[in-house]
C-alpha positions in Angstrom: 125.5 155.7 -25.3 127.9 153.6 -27.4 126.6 153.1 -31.3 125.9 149.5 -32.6 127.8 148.6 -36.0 126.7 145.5 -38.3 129.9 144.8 -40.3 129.4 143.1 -43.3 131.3 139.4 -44.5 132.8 140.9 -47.4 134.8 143.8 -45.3 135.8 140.8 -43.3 137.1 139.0 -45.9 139.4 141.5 -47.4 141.1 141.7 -44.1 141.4 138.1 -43.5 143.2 137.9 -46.9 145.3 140.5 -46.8 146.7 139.7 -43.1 147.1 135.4 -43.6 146.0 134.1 -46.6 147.0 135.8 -49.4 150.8 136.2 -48.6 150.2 131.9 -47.6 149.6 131.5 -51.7 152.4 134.0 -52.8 154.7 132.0 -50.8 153.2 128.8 -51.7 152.5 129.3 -55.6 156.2 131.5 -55.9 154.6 134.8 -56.6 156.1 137.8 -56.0 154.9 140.5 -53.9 153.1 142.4 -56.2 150.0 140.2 -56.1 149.8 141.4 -52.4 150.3 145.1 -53.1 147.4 145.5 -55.8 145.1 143.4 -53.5 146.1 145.7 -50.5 145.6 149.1 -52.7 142.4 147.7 -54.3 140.8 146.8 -50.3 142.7 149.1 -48.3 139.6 150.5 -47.1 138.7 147.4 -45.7 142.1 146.3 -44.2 142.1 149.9 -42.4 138.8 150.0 -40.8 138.6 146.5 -39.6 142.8 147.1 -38.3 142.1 150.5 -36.7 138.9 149.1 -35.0 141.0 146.7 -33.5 144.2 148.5 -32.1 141.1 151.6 -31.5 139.1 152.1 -27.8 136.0 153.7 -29.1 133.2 152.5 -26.5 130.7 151.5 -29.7 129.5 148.6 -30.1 130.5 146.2 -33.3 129.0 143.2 -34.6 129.2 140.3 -37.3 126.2 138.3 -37.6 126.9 134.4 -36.9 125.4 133.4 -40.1 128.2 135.7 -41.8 131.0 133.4 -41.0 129.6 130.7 -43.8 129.9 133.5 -46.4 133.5 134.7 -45.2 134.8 131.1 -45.7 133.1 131.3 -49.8 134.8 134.6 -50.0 138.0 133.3 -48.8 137.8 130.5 -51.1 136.7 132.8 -54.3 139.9 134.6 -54.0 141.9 131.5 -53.5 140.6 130.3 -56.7 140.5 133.3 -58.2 144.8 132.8 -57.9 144.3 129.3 -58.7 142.7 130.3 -62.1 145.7 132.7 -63.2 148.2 130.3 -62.3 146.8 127.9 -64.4 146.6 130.0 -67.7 142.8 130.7 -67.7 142.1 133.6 -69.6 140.0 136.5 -67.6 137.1 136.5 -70.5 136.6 132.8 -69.7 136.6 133.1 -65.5 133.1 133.7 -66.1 132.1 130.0 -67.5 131.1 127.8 -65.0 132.1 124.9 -67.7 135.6 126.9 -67.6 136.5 126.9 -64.0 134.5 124.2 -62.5 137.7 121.7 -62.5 139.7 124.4 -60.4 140.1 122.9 -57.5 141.8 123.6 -54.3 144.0 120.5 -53.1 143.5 119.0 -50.1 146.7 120.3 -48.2 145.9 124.1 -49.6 141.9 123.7 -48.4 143.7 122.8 -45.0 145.9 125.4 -44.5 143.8 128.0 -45.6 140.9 127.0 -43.0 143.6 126.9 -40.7 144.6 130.6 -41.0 140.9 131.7 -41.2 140.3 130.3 -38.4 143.7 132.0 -36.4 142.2 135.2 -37.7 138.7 134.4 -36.2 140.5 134.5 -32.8 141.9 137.2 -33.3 138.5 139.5 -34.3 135.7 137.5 -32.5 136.8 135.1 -29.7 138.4 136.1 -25.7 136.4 139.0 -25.5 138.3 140.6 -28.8 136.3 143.9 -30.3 134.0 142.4 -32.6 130.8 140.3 -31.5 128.8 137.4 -32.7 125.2 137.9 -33.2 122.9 135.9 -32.8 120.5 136.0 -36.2 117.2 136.7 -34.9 114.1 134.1 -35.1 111.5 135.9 -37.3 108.9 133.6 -35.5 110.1 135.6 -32.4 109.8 139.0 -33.2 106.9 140.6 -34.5 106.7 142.9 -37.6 110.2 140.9 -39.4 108.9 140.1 -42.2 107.3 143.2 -42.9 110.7 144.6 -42.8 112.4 141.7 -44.9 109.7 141.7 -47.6 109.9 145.7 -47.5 113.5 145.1 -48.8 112.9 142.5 -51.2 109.9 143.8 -52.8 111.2 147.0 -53.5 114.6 146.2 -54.3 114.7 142.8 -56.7 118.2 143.1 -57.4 118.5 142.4 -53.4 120.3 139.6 -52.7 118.6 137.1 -49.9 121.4 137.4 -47.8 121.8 141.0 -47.6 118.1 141.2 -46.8 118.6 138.9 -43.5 121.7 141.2 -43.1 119.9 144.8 -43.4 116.8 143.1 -41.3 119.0 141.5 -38.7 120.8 145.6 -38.4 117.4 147.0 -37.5 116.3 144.7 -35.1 119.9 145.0 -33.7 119.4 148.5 -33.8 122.3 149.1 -35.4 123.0 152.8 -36.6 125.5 151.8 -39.3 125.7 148.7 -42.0 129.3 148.4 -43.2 129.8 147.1 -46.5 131.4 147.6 -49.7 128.7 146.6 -51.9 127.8 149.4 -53.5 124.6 149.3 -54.7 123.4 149.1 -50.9 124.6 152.2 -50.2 123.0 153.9 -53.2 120.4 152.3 -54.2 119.3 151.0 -50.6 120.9 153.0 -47.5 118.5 156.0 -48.2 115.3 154.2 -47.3 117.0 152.3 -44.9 118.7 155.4 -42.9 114.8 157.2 -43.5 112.7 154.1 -42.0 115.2 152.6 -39.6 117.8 154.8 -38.3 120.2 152.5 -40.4 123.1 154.2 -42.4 125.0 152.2 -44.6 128.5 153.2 -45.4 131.9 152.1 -47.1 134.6 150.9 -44.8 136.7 154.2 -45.5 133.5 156.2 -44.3 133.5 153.6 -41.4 136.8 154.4 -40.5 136.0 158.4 -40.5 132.6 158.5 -38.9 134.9 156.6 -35.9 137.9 158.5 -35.9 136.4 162.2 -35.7 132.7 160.1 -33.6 130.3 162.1 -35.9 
């Protein structure tokens, strides 16, 4: 019986940078190479797993939920401005300061492009029957006993993010048996009572990439 995977938007992200957009701004911005290299090293992880799972023919099942695709275009964007910021002299202690950063802006023609490219790689992951699925985010007023799970999470855990909460809750009633992320602090401080109460493990992409190549 094939295993259900939840992949998280940040995993995504990495991959969507490292394959179209980041080498777009290196070429736009005339940077060298080496902005791409210490990405790649720094989310290799990522850019393996979510490659490998889609050159792979493993029979499980894997998943991004629909809502996820609003927080991979804000990832997308943070590390586009993220670039923007170094380019224009802003020293790292000051990236913090809203005050600081908020008149980074994207222009109008990089915005564009960049969407464009997302989009491309969207195709490529989600759309013509590719390997990874949409789903649907459930309706808690259609299944009994969500919010018990939801407020479990949040209760317990009040560094929890609300959108990792729908994302953990969303992985149960999915019945998925892995959560693939690279937050960290899920894993440690969260995939223990999730993997003990739901059957859900959550794992690092490079963990990902093993528990699929060897099927443990």
């Amino acid at each position: 019986m094939p295993r259900r995977w939840l992949i998280d938007s940040n995993v995504i992200v990495h991959w969507v940078c490292s394959e179209s957009v980041l080498p777009y701004l290196i070429e736009h911005f005339g940077l060298t190479s080496d902005f791409w290299a210490v990405y790649q090293k720094r989310h290799n992880e990522s850019y393996m797993f979510i490659s490998s799972l889609l050159k792979g023919e493993n029979k499980d099942e894997f998943y991004v939920a629909d809502f996820s695709l609003n927080e991979i275009f804000m990832g997308v964007r943070d590390e586009a401005r993220a670039i923007k910021m170094f380019i224009d002299g802003i020293p790292l202690s000051r990236w913090p300061s809203r005050r600081e950063t908020s008149q980074v802006r994207l222009s109008e023609d990089i915005s564009k492009s960049i969407y464009e490219k997302v989009m491309e790689k969207f195709d490529d992951l989600f759309y013509g029957g590719k390997r990874i699925k949409l789903f649907q985010t459930i309706n808690p007023a259609d299944e009994e006993g969500y919010f018990e799970i939801y407020s479990s999470l949040i209760f317990l855990y009040p560094e929890l993010k609300t959108q990792d909460a729908l994302l953990l809750t969303n992985a149960v009633f999915l019945d998925a048996k892995f959560f693939v992320t690279t937050d960290s602090y899920l894993r440690k401080k969260i995939g223990r009572k999730t993997e003990e109460q739901y059957g859900l493990k959550i794992v690092k992409p490079g963990s990902a990439r093993a528990l699929l190549r060897y099927r443990l």
